[in-house]
Each structure stands twice: as C-alpha cells, then as structure tokens.
VOLUMVO-106650 format. One line per field, with one value per residue: y, x, z of N, C-alpha, C, O in turn; residue number from 1. Coordinates in steps of 0.001 Angstrom, whole numbers, plus 500000, padded with zeros to 6 digits. Layout:
% VOLUMVO-106650
n_py = [Y,...]
n_px = [X,...]
n_pz = [Z,...]
ca_py = [Y,...]
ca_px = [X,...]
ca_pz = [Z,...]
c_py = [Y,...]
c_px = [X,...]
c_pz = [Z,...]
o_py = [Y,...]
o_px = [X,...]
o_pz = [Z,...]
resi = [NUM,...]
***
This chain:
% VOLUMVO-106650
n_py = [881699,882427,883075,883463,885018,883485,880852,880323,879730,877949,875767,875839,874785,872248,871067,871261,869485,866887,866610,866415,864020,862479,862418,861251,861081,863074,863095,860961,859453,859543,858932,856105,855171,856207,854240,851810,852419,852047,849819,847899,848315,847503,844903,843038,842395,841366,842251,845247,848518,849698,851871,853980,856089,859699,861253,860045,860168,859430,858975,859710,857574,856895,858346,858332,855811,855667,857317,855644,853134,850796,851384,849989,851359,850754,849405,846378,843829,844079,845326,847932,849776,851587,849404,848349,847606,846943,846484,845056,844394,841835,841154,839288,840266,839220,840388,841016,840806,842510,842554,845004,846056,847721,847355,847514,849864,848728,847644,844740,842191,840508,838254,838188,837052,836234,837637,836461,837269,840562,843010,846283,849114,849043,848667,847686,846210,846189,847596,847605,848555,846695,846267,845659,843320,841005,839126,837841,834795,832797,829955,830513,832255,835185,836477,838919,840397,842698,845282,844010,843335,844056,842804,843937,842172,843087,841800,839130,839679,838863,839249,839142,838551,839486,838225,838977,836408,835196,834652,835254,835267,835062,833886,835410,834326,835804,835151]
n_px = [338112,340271,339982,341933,341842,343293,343533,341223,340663,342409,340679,338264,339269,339971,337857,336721,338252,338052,334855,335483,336159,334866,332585,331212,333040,331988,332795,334112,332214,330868,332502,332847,330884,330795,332589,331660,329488,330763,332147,329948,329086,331145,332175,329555,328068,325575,323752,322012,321313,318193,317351,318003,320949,321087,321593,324478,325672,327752,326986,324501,323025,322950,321687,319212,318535,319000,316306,314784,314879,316901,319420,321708,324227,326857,328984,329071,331085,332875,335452,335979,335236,332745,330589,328638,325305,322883,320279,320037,318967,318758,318782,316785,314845,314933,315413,318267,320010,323343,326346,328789,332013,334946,337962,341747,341607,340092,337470,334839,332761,329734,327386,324528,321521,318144,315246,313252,311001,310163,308503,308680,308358,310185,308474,307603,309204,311916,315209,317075,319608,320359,320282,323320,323728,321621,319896,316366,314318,311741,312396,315464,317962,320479,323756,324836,327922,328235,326621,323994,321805,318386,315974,312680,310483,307207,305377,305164,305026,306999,310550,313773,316647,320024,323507,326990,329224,331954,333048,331086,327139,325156,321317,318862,315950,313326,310713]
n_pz = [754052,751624,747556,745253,741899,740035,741843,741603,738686,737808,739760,738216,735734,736137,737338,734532,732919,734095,733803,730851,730779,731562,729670,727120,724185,721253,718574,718423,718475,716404,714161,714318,714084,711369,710332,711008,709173,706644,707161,707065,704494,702876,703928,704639,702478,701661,703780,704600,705812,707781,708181,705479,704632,704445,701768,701185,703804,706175,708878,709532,709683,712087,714205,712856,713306,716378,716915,716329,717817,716866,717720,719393,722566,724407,726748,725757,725835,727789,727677,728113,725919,723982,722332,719748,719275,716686,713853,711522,707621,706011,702092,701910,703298,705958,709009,711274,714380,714997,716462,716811,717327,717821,717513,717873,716100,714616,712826,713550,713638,714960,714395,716097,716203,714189,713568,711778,709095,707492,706527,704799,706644,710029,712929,715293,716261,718391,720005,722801,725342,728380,731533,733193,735742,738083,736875,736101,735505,735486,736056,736128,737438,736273,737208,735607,734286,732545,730436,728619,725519,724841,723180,721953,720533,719529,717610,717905,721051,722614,724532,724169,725667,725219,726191,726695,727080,727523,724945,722997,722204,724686,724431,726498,727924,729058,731265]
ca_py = [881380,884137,882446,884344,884592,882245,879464,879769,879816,876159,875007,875519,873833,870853,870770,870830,868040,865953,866760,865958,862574,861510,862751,860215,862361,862671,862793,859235,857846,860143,858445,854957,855129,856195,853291,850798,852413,851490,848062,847406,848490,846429,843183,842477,842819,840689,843344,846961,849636,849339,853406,854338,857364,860683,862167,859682,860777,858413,858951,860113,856322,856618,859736,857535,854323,855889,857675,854185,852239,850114,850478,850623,851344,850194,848190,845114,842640,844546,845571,849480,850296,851113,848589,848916,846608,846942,845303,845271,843755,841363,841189,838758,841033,839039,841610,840210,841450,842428,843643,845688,846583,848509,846464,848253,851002,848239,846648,843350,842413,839502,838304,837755,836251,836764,837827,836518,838434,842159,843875,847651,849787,848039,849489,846885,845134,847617,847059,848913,848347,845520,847093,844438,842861,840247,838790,836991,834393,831583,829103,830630,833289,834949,837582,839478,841558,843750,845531,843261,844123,843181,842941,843756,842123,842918,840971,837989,839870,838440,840265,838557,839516,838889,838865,838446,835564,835497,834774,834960,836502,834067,834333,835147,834647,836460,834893]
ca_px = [339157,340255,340377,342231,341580,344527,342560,339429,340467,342751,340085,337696,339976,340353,336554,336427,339092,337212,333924,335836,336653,333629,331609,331308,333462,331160,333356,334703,331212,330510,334203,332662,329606,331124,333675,330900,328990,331637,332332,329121,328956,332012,332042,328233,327235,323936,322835,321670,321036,316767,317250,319135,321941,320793,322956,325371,326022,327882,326868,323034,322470,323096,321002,317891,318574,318509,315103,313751,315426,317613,320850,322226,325456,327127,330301,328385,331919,333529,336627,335529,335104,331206,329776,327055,324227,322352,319543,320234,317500,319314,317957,315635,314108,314985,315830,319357,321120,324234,327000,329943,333265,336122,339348,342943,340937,339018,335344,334725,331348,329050,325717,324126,320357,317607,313877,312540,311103,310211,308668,308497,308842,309862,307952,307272,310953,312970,316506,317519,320212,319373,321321,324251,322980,320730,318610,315617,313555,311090,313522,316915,318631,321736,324179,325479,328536,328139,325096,323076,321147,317426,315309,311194,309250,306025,304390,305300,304777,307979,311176,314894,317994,321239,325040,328337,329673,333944,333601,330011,326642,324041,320319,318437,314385,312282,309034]
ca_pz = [753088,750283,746789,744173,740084,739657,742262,740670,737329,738238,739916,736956,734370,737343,736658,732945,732712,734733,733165,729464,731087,731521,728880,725705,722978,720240,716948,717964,718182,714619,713666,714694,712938,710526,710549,710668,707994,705702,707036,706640,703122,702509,704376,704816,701103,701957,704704,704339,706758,707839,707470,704367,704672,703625,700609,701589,704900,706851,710192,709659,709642,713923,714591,712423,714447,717550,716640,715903,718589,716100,717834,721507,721809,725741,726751,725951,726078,728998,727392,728455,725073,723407,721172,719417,718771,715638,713469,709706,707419,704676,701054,701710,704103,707122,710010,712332,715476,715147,717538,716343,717967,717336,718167,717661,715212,713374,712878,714142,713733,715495,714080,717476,716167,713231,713580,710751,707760,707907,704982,704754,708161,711255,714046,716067,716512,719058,720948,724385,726553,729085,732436,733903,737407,738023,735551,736535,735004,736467,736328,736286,737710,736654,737637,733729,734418,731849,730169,727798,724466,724685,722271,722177,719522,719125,716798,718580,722429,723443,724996,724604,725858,724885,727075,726264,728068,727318,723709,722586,722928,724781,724726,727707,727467,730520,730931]
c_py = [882228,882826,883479,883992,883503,881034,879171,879702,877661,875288,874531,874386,872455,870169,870486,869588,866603,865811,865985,864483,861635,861512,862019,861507,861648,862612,861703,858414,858156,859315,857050,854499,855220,854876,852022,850917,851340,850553,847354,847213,847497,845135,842423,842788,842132,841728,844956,847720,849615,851048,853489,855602,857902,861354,861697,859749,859802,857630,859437,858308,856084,857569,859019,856517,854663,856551,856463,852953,851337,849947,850895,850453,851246,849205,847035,843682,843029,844509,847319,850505,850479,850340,849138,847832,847474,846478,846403,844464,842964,841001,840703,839139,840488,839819,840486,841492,841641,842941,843811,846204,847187,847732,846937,849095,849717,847649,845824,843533,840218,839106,837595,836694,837138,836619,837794,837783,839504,843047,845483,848037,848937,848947,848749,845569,846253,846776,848130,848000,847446,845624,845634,844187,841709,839955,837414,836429,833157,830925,828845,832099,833461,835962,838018,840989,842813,844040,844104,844286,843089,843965,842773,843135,841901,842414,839423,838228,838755,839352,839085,839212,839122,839385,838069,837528,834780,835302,834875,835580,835191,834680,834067,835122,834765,835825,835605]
c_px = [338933,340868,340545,342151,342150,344021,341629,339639,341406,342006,339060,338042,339897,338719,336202,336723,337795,335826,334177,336005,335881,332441,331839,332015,332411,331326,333635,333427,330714,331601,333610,331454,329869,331710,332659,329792,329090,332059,331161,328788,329986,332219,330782,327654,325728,323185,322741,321468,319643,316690,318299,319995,321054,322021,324444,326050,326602,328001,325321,322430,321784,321766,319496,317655,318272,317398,314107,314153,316065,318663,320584,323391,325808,328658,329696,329392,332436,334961,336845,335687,333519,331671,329084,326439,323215,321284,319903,319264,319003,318575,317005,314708,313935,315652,317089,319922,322176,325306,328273,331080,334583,337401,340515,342037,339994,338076,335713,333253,330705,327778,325408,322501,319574,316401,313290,311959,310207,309764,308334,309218,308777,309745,307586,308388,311738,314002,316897,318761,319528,320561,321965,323566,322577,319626,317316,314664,312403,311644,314844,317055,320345,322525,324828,326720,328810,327039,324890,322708,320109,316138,313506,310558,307601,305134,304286,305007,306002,309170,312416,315834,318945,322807,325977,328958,331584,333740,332308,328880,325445,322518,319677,317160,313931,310974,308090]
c_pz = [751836,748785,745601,742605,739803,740503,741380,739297,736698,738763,739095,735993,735035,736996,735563,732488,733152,734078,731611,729689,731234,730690,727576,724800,721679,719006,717292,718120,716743,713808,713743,713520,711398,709595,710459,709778,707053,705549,706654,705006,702721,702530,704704,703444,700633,703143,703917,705733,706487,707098,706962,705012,703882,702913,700818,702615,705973,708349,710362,709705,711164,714413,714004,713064,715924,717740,716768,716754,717995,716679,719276,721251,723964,725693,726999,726368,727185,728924,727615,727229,724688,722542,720763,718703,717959,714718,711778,708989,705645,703611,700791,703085,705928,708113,711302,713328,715139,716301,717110,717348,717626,718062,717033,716055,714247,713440,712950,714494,714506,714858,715867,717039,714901,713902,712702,709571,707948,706713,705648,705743,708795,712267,714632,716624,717245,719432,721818,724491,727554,730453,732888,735268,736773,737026,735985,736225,735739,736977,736332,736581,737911,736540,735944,734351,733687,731065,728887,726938,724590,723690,722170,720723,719580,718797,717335,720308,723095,722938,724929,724850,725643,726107,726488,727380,727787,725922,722648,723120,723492,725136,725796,727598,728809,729975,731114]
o_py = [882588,882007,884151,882864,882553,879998,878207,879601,876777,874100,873338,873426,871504,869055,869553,868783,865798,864642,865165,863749,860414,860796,862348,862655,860502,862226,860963,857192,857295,859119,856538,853763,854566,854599,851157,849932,850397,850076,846318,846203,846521,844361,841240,843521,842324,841798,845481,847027,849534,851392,853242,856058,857358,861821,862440,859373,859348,856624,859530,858117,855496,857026,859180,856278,854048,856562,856426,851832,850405,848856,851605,849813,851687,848540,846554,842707,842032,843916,847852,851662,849517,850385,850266,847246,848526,845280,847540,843729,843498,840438,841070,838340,840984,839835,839504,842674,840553,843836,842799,846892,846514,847705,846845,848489,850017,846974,845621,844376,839136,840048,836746,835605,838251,835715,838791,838887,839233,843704,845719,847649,848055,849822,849177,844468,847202,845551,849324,846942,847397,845061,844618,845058,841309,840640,836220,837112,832834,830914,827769,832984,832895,836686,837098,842133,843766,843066,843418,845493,841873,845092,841653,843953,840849,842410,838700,837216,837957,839962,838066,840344,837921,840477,836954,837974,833637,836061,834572,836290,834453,835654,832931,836150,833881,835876,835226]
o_px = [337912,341781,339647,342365,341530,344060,341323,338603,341169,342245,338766,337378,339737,338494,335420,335996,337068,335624,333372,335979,335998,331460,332863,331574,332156,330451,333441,333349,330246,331323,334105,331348,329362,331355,333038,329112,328385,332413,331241,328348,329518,332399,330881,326666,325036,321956,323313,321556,319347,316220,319387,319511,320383,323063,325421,327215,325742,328534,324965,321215,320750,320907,318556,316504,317436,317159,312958,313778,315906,319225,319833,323870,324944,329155,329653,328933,332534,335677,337891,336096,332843,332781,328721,326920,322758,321504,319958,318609,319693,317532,316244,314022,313245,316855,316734,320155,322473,324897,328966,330649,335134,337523,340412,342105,339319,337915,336868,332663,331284,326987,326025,322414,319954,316263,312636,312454,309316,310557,307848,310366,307921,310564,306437,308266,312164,313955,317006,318912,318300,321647,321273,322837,322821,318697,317593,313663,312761,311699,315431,316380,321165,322132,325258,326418,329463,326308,325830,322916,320292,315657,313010,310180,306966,304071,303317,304776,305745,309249,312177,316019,318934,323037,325917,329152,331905,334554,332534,328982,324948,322364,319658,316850,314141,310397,306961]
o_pz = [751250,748890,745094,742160,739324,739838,740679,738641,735875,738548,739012,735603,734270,736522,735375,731905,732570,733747,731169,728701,731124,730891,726977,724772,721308,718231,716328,717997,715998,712625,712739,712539,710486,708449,709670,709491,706696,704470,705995,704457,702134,701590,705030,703419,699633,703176,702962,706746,705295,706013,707483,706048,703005,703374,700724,702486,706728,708816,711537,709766,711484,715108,714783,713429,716587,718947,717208,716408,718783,716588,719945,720315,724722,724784,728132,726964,727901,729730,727246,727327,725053,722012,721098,717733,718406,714900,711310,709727,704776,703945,699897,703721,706819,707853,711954,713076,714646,717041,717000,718273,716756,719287,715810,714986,713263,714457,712574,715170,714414,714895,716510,717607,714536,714726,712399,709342,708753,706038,706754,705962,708715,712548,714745,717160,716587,719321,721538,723880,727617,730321,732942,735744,735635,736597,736102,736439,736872,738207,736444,736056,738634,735625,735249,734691,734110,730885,728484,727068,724545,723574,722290,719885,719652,719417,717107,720970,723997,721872,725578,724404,725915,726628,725971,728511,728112,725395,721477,724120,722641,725874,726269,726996,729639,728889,730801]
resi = [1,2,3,4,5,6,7,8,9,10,11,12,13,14,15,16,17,18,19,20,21,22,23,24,25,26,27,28,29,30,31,32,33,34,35,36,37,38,39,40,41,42,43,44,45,46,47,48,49,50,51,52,53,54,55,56,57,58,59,60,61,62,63,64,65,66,67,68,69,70,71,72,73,74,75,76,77,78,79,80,81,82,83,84,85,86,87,88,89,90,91,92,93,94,95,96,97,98,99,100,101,102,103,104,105,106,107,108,109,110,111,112,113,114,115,116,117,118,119,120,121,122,123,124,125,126,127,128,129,130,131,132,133,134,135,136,137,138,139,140,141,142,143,144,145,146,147,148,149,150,151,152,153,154,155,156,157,158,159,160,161,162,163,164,165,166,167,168,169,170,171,172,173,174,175]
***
C-alpha cells in the first residue's frame, strides 16, 4: 500500500487531535490555579497558602505544592472535571484539607478535615491521589468510584483517605 504526502500529512493531524484530546491543557490548570488563588485570597480570609506566591505570581503557588505534595488535583466528585485537593494552614496555624472545584467557570470550595496545629515547615503531612477501586480495611470493604485524596501523616504514623460520596467527602481509615 502507496501512501501519499496528502495521507500522511491527514493522518498525522488525525494523530495530533487525538493526542490534544487527551493531554491535560495546561493554561486551564495555570487558569485554575490561578482562579483558586484568588478565591482563596478572597473568600477564605482565615486561610493562607502553606507556600506563599513568589512576586505575586498566581500560579507559582501549584508548581510549590506539587514539589511538597500539598495538592492532588483528579476528578475526585466524578463530574469529569479536575479538582484539586489542597491543605491550607489557617492563622492559628492549624493545617485543613480542602477540595476545590470549578462549577460553570467558578470556585466552590469544601473543607474536607483539619490536622491539627503545624508550626513552621510541614514536612511530614503529605496528600496523593488515593486510585478509585476497592478499598480495603480489616473490617470493611468498599468499592470508591472515583479517585480519593489520602492523606499521610507522619507525626501521628497514620494514613486517611477521603471519597466523595454524592454530596460530601467521607473519611476512610486503613489499618
């Protein structure tokens, strides 16, 4: 089979498309971040960001969080949009979950749970992704249709996880 410039150059683009379709666009999660910067700054005036913005920058907040495991970002409600789960430290230095969403262009925020108080660096409080499936504990097991956000603390050597269950985020504790 003879494939001419004009195939291969349609079948390319047939490739790219497809490729663009599945690849996270990365100004709307810079656009997002952004977007929950600013809500944050606005409607949480008891929280802060754990890492400050550099020179005001309103997306260097994401690029520091994900260095330090602070956020995960996943279709945690299963509306096939990202979320993004968060930990913000409020003035009295207590460190909280949060989980953020973008609904018709706007923030909508959750407090999901607090980890008590937190001075200085937190290096010993992380958050991943906690993959959808089966979840399995001593005494319960249970199927999560969409990813989870779980949380390692350290200082305490215990691991929770959190899922969205139709209107809410419930905690899951692995023994």
């Amino acid at each position: 089979m003879k494939i001419n410039c004009m195939q291969l150059i349609f079948i390319l683009l047939i490739a790219f498309q497809q490729y663009q379709e599945q690849t996270p666009n990365s100004s709307v999660v810079k656009n997002h971040a952004s977007d929950i910067y600013q809500y944050v700054q606005d409607s949480l005036p008891d929280y802060n960001f754990i890492v400050e913005s550099k020179n005001g920058n309103k997306t260097f907040w994401l690029q520091k969080y994900k260095e330090q495991s602070l956020v995960c970002i996943s279709d945690f409600d299963g509306d096939n949009i990202d979320d993004y789960a968060l930990l913000l430290r409020k003035k009295n230095n207590e460190v909280c979950l949060f989980f953020f969403r973008i609904v018709n262009d706007k923030v909508e925020h959750c407090l999901i749970d607090c980890f008590g108080i937190w001075e200085g660096e937190i290096t010993e409080l992380k958050i991943a992704i906690e993959p959808k499936g089966k979840w399995e504990a001593a005494d319960e097991t249970i199927i999560v249709p969409f990813d989870g956000i779980m949380v390692d603390d350290l200082r305490e050597s215990i691991s929770l996880s959190y899922y969205w269950d139709k209107t809410k985020f419930v905690r899951f504790l692995y023994d």
